[in-house]
TIMIZA-563989 format. One line per 10 residues: their letters; for each residue x, y, z of C-alpha. Coordinates in Angstrom, 2 decimals, decimal comma, always signed. Layout:
<pts>
A	X Y Z ~ ...
</pts>
This chain:
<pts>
XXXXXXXXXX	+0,00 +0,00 +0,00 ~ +2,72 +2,50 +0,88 ~ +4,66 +2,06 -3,28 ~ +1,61 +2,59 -4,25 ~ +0,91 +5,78 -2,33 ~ +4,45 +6,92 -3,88 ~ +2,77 +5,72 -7,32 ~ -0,16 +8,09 -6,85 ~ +1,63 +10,51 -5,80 ~ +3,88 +11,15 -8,50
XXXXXXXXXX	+0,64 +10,94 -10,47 ~ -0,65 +13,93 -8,53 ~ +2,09 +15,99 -9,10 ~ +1,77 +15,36 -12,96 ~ -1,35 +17,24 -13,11 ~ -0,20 +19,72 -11,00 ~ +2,84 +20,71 -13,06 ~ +1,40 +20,67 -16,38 ~ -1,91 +23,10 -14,62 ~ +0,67 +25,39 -12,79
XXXXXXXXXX	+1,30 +28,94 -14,32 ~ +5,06 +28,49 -12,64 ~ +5,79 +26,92 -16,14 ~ +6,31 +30,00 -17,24 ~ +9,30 +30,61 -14,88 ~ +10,55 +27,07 -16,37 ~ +13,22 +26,35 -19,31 ~ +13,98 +23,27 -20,91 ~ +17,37 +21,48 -19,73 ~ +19,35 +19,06 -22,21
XXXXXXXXXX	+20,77 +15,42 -20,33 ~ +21,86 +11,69 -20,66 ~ +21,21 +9,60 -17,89 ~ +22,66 +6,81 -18,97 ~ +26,76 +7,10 -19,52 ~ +29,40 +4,73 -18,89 ~ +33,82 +5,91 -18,64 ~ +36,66 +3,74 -17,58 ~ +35,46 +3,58 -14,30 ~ +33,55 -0,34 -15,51
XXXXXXXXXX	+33,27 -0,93 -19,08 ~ +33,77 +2,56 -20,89 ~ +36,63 +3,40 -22,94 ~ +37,44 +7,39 -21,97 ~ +38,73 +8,64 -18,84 ~ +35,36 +10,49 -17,11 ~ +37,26 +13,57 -17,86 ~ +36,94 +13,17 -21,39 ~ +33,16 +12,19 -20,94 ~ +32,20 +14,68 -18,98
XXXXXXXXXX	+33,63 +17,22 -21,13 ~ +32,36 +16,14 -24,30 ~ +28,78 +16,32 -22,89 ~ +29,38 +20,00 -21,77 ~ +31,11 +20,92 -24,88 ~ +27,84 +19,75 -27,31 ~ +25,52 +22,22 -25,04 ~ +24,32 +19,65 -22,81 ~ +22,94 +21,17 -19,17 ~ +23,53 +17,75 -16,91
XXXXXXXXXX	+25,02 +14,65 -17,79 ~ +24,69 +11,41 -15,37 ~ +27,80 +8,95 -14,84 ~ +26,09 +5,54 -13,98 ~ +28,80 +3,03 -14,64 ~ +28,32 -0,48 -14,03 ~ +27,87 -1,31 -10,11 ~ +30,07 +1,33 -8,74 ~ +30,51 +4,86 -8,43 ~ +32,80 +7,16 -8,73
XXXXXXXXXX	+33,89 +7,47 -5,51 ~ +37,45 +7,01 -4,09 ~ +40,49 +5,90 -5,22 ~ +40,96 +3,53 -8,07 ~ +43,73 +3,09 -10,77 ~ +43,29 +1,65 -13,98 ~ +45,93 -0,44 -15,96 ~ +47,11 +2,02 -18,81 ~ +46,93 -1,35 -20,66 ~ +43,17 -1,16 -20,13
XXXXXXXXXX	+43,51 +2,84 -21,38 ~ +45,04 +1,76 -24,84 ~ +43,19 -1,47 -25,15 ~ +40,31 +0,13 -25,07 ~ +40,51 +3,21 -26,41 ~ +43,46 +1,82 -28,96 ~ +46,91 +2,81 -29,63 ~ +47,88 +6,58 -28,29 ~ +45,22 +6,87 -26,09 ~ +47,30 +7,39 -23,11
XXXXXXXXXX	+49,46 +9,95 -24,64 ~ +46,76 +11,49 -26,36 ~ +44,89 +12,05 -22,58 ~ +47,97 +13,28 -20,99 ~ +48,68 +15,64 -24,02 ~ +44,76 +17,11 -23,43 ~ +44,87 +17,76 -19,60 ~ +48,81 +17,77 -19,39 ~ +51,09 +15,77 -17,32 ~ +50,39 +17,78 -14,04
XXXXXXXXXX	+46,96 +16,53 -14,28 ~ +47,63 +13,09 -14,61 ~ +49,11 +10,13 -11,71 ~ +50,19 +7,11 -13,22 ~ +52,22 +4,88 -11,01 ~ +54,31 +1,72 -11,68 ~ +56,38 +0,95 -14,84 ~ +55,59 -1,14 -18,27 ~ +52,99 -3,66 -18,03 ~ +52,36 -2,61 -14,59
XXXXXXXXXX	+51,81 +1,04 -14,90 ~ +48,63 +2,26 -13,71 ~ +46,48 +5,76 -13,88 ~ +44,04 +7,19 -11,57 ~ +40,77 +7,86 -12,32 ~ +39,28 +11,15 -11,16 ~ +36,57 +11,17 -8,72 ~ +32,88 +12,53 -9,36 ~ +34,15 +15,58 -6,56 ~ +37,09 +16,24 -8,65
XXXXXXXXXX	+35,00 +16,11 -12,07 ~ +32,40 +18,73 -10,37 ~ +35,37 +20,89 -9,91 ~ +36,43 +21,10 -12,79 ~ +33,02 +21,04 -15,17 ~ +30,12 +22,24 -12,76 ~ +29,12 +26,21 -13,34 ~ +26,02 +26,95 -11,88 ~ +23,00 +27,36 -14,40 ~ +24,97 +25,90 -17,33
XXXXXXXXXX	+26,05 +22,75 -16,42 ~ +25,67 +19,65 -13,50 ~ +27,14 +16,05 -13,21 ~ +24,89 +13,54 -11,31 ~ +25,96 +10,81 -9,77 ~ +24,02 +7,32 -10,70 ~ +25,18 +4,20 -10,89 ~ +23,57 +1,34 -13,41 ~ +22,95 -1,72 -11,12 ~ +23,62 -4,51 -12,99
XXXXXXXXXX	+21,55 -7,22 -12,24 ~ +20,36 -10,76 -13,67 ~ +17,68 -13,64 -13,68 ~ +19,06 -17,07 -14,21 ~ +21,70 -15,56 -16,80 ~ +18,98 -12,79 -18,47 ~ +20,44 -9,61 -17,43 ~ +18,38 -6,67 -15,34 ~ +19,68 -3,52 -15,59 ~ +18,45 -0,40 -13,74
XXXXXXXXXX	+19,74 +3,08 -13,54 ~ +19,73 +5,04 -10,46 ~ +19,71 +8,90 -10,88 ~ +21,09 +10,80 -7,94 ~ +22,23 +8,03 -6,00 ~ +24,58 +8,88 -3,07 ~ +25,38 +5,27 -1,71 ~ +25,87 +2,48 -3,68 ~ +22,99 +0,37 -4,85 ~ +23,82 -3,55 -4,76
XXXXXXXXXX	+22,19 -5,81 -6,76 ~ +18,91 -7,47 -5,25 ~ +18,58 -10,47 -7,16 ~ +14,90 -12,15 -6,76 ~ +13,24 -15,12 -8,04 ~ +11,98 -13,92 -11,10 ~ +12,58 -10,51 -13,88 ~ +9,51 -8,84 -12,40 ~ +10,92 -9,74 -8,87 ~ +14,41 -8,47 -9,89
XXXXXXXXXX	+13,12 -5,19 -11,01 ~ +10,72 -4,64 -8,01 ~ +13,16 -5,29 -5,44 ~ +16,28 -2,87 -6,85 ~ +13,30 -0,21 -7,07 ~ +12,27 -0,44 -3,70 ~ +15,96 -0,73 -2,45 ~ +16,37 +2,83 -4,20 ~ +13,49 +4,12 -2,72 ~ +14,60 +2,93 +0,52
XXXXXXXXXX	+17,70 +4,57 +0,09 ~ +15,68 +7,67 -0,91 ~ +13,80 +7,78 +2,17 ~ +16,60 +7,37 +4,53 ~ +18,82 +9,77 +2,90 ~ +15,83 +12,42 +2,16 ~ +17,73 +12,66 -1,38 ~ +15,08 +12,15 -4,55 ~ +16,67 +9,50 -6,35 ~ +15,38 +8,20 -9,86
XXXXXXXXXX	+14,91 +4,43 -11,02 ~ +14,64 +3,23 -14,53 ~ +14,28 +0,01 -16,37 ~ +17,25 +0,31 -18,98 ~ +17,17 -1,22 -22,63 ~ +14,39 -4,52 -21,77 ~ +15,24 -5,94 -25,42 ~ +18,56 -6,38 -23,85 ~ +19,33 -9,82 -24,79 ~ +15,65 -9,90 -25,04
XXXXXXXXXX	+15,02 -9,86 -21,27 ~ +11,94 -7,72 -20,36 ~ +8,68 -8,08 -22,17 ~ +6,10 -5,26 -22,16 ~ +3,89 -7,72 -20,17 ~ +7,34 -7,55 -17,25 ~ +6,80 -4,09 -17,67 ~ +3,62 -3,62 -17,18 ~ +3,26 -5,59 -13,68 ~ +5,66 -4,06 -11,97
XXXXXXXXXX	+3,85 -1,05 -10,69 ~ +6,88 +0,28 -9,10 ~ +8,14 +0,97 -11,90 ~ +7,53 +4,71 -13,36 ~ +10,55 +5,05 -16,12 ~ +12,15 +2,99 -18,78 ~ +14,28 +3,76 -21,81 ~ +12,03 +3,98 -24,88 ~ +15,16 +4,38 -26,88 ~ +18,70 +3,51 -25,75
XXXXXXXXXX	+21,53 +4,71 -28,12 ~ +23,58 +1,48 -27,81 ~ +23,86 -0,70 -31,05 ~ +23,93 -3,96 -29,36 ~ +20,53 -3,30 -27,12 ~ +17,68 -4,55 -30,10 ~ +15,84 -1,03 -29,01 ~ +13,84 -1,35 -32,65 ~ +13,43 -5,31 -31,96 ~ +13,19 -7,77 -34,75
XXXXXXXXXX	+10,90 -9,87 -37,01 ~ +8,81 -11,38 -34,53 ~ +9,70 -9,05 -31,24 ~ +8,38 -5,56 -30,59 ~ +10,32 -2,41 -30,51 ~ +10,44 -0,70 -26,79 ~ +8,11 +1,94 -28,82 ~ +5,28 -0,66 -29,05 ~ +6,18 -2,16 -25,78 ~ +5,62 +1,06 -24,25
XXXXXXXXXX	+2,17 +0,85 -25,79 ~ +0,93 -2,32 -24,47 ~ +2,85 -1,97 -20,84 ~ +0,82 +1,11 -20,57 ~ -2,74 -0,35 -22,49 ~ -2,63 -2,93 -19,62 ~ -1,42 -0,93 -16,70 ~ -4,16 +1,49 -17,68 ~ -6,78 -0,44 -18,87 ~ -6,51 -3,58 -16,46
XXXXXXXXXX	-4,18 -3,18 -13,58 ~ -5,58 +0,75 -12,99 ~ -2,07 +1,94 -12,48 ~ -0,51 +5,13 -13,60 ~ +1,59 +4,60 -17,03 ~ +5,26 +4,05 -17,64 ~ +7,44 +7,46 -18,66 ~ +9,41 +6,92 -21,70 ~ +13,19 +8,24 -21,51 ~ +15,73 +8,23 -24,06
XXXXXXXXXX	+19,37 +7,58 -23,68 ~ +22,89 +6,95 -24,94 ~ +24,14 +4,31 -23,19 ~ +27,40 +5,61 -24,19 ~ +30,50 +3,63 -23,58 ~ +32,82 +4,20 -27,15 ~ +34,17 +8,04 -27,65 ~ +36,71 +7,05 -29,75 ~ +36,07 +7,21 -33,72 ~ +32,87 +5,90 -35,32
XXXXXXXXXX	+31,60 +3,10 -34,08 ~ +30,42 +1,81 -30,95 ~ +27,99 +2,78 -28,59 ~ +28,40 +6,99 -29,21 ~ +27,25 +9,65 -26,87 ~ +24,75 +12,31 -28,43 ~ +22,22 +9,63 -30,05 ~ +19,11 +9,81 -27,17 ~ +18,52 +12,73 -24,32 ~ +15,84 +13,85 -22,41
XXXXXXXXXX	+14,66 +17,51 -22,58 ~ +13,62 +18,32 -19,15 ~ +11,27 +21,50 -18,24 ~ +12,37 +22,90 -14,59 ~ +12,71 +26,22 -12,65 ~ +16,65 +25,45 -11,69 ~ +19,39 +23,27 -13,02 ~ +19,65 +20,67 -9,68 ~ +19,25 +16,96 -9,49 ~ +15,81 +18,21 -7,16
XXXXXXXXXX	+14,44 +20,32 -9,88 ~ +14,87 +17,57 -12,84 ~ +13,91 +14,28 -10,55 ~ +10,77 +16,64 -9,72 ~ +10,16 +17,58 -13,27 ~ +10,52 +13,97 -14,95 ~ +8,62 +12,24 -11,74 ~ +5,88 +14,83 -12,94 ~ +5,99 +14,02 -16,55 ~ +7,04 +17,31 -17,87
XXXXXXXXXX	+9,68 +16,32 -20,17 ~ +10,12 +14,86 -23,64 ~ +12,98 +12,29 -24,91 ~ +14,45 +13,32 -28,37 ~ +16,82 +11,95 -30,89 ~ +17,15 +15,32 -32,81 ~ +14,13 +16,95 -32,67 ~ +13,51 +19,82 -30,56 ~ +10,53 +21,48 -29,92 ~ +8,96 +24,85 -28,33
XXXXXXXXXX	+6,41 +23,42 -26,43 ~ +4,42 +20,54 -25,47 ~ +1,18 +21,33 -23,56 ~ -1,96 +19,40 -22,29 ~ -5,27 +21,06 -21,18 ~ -6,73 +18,79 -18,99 ~ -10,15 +21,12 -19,01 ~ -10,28 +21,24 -22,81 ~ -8,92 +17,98 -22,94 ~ -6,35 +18,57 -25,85
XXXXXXXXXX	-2,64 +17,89 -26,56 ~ -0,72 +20,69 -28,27 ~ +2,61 +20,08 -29,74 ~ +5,11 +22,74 -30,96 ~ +8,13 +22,10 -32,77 ~ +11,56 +24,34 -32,91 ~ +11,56 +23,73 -36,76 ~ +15,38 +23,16 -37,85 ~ +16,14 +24,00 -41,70 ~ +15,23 +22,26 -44,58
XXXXXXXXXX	+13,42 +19,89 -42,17 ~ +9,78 +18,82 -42,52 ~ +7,61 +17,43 -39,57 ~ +4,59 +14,86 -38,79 ~ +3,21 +14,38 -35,40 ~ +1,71 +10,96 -34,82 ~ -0,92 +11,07 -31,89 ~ -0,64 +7,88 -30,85 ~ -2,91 +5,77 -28,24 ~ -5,01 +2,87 -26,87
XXXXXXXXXX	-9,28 +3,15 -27,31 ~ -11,13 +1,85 -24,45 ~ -14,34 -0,18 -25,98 ~ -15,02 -2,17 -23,29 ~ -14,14 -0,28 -20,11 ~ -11,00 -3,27 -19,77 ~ -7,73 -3,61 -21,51 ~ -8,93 -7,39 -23,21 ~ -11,60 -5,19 -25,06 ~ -9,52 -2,27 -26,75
XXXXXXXXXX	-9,93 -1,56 -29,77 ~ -6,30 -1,36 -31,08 ~ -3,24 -1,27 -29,05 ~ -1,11 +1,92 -29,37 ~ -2,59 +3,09 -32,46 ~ -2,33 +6,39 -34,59 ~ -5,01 +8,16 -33,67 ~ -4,11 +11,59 -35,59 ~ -1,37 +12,53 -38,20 ~ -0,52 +16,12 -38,70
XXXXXXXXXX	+2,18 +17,50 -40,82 ~ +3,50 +20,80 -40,24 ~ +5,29 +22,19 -36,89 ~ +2,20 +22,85 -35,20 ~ -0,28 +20,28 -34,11 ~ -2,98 +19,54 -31,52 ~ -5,06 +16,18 -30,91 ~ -8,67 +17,06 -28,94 ~ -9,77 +14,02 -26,84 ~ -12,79 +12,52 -27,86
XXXXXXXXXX	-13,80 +10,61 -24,10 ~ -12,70 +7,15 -25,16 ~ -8,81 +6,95 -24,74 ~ -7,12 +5,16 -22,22 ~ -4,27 +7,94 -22,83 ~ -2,51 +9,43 -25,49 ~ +0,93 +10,67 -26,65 ~ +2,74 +12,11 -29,50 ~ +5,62 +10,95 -31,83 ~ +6,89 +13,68 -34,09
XXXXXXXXXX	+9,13 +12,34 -37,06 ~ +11,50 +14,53 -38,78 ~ +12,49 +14,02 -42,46 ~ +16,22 +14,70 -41,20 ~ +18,54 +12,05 -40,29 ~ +20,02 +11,28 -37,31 ~ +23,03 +12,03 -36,56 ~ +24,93 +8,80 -35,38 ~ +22,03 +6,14 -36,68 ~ +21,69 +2,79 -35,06
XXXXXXXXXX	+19,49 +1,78 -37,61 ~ +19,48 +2,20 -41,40 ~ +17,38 +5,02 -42,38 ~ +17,07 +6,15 -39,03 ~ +15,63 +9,89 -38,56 ~ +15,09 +11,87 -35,87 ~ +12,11 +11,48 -33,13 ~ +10,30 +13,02 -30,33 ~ +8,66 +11,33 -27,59 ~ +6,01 +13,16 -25,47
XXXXXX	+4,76 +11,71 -22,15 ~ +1,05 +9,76 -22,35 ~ -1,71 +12,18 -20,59 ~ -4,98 +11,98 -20,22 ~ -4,93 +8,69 -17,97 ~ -5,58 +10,70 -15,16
</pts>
């Protein structure tokens, strides 16, 4: 009874952020949740990482590596350094940030580098109202060999593994260790379910009985992670669809929040899992880890892979959905409002799962509620490609948050 107080709670505070006229005191903030360095299985120091992310215009920029934060001391084999991020890569870091800023201790095959704490990152990146680091960590966890990952956003101890006796179980009980942790500490942390086509570990139907569960990646930027699934398996898109057409329409639980990520763990050349393919474009009154947990808890963000837009609105009295786009050159725009019918009054009875319910082109485009949805959101396409494409013939995407569920 107490999660799912929490549950209805953040529910609450949904409607009361997109009603509240303190939007207007708001501005949207650019970040990746999901990043990875040579602190587990990333190939850049968290130097590099962190400075990349600041340097393309991002506002905050979380460093979840595997199990582990980045807390401490810990040295790294420069064998690791060059394996990883090939030939030169050494040289080339301690050419960057100079010698001073460097320890390395040993000699040959036993030479070793420190890694720079989260503290010492903040230092040196953090400028108030431009740019944050949070620290997360991505607790790695696994059902009889099918691997459970979470990410947990503001984290300030670290998170081990729960196990449990089944993938639902596995999720549930990391979520309620973080907000365990959350309550003892009084810090807001963030959970999320991370990449479920993962070695094809989480179906839709996983996530839609786990009502502890608020967030999941919708798209993850990593290659390797099946985010667009296959012949005969969904993408996450259309498993965030039915998740949400049963949590809604059977289980009478809010719906899952859709968050896109990198999952970035290559920064060296072309290949790889790259930074800059997913973010999340957050809408909040300051740039602190309170101000964005509050913000995404509420719903009032969007996950992007290139589109931007102006605005993205719902009017629970008039019962419509407004999108505005931040129209880029030579680009043209359809918004796809997509959602689930409910003919029945249960989710057996819909009449179509997660279907288009509206197609405008233009950069402008609203969707009025007819009484019948179980909730809706939009998908904006762009006729521009993406940047660093996992897919072929990938182009950019928005992602609004489902309303009208309420």
């Amino acid at each position: 009874m107490k999660n799912m107080t929490i549950i209805f709670a953040f529910a609450l505070a949904f409607a009361a952020t997109i009603a509240s006229p303190a939007a207007a005191q708001t501005r949207w903030l650019k970040g990746n949740l999901h990043t990875h360095s040579l602190w587990s299985d990333g190939d850049a120091f968290p130097e590099t990482v962190a400075a990349m992310y600041k340097e393309r215009g991002y506002h905050f920029l979380a460093l979840s590596d595997h199990n582990i934060l980045s807390q401490g001391e810990k040295w790294t084999p420069a064998s690791l350094v060059e394996r990883r991020g090939g030939p030169g890569a050494l040289a080339a870091h301690v050419a960057r940030y100079g010698a001073e800023h460097i320890e390395m201790r040993g000699e040959g095959d036993e030479r070793e580098v420190r890694l720079r704490t989260l503290d010492e990152l903040r230092r040196q990146y953090e400028h108030p109202g431009e740019f944050i680091l949070i620290q997360s960590e991505e607790i790695t966890d696994s059902y009889e060999g099918t691997p459970v990952h979470l990410n947990a956003t503001n984290i300030q101890d670290l998170a081990p593994p729960q196990g449990g006796e089944s993938v639902r179980d596995v999720i549930r009980r990391n979520l309620l260790a973080i907000e365990a942790q959350s309550e003892r500490t009084g810090r807001p942390i963030l959970g999320h379910v991370n990449h479920p086509n993962y070695g094809w570990a989480i179906t839709a139907e996983d996530l839609a009985h786990v009502p502890e569960d608020r967030f999941f990646e919708v798209f993850n930027g990593h290659p390797s992670v099946n985010t667009f699934g296959d012949r005969t398996r969904p993408s996450t898109e259309r498993m965030w669809d039915i998740a949400n057409t049963i949590r809604i329409g059977e289980l009478d639980s809010p719906p899952l929040f859709g968050l896109a990520t990198d999952d970035s763990h290559n920064y060296h050349g072309e290949v790889g899992a790259l930074p800059f393919r997913g973010w999340v474009m957050v809408r909040a009154g300051s740039l602190d880890a309170k101000a964005i947990i509050a913000s995404l808890r509420a719903g009032d963000f969007y996950a992007s892979t290139g589109v931007a837009l102006r605005d993205v609105r719902f009017d629970r009295e008039a019962r419509t959905l407004t999108v505005e786009i931040e129209p880029s050159p030579d680009a043209t725009y359809i918004t796809r409002f997509i959602g689930t019918r409910d003919d029945s009054g249960g989710a057996e009875g819909v009449a179509s799962i997660g279907e288009t319910l509206l197609e405008i082109a233009g950069t402008t485009a609203r969707y009025h509620f007819r009484g019948d949805e179980l909730y809706v959101r939009a998908m904006v396409l762009s006729s521009l490609p993406v940047e660093f494409p996992i897919a072929e013939g990938q182009r950019q995407q928005v992602w609004t948050q489902p309303v009208g569920w309420e």
